[in-house]
C-alpha positions in Angstrom: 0.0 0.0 0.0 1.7 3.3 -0.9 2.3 5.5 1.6 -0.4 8.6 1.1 1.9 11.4 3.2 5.1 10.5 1.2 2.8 10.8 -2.2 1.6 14.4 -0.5 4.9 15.9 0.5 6.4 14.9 -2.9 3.3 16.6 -4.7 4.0 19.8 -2.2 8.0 20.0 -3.0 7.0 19.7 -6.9 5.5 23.0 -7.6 7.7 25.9 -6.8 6.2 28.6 -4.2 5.6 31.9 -4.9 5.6 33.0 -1.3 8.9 35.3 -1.9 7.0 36.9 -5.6 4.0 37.5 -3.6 6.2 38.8 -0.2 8.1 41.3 -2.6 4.9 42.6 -4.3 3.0 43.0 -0.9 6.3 44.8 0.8 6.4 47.0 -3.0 2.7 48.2 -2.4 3.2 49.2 1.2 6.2 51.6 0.4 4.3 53.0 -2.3 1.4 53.4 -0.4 3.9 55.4 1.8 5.7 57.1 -0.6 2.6 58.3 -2.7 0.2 59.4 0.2 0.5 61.2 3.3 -0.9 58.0 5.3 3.1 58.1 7.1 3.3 61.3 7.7 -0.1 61.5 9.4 0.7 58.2 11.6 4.4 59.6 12.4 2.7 63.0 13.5 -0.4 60.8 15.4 2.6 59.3 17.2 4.6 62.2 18.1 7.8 61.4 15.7 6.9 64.1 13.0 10.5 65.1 13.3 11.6 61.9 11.0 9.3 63.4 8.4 12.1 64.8 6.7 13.7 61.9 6.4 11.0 59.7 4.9 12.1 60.1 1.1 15.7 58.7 2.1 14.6 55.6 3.7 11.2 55.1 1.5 12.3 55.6 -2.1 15.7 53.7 -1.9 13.2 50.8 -0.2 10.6 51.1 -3.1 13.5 50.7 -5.8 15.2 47.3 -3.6 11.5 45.8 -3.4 10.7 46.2 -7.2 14.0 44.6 -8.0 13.1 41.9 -5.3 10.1 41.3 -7.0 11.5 41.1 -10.6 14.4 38.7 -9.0 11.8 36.4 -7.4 9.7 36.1 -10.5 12.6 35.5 -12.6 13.7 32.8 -10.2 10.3 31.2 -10.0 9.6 31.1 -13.7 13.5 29.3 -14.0 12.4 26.7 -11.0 8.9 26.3 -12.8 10.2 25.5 -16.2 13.0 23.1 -14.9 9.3 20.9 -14.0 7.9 20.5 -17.7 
């Protein structure tokens, strides 16, 4: 009788995840959602820290620019994984 777990985990471990395309794309969103509307600034000044306001642009735009590549670099290296299957 074949062993039902082993047939599951192999099934799992054949398809390639996308957890680090879909991690890089949620992460990209949040910094633009950042970036493009005051929602930071508001929360920072909420908080009392509206003195880092200033600052935002250095830390948020560089971040932006990482997780787009990120994204691009995961995709690229799911789609390789993916086609090594067929």
């Amino acid at each position: 009788m074949p062993d039902i777990g082993r047939a599951l985990q192999m099934k799992q471990t054949s398809q390639p995840s996308k957890k680090g395309i879909y991690a890089a794309i949620v992460g990209s969103l949040l910094v633009a959602l950042c970036c493009f509307t005051p929602i930071l600034v508001i929360t920072l000044g909420a908080v009392g820290l509206s003195i880092f306001t200033p600052y935002l642009d250095y830390v948020l735009l560089p971040a932006l620019v990482l997780l787009i590549a990120l994204s691009f670099l995961s995709y690229g290296k799911w789609k390789k994984s993916a086609g090594h299957l067929h």
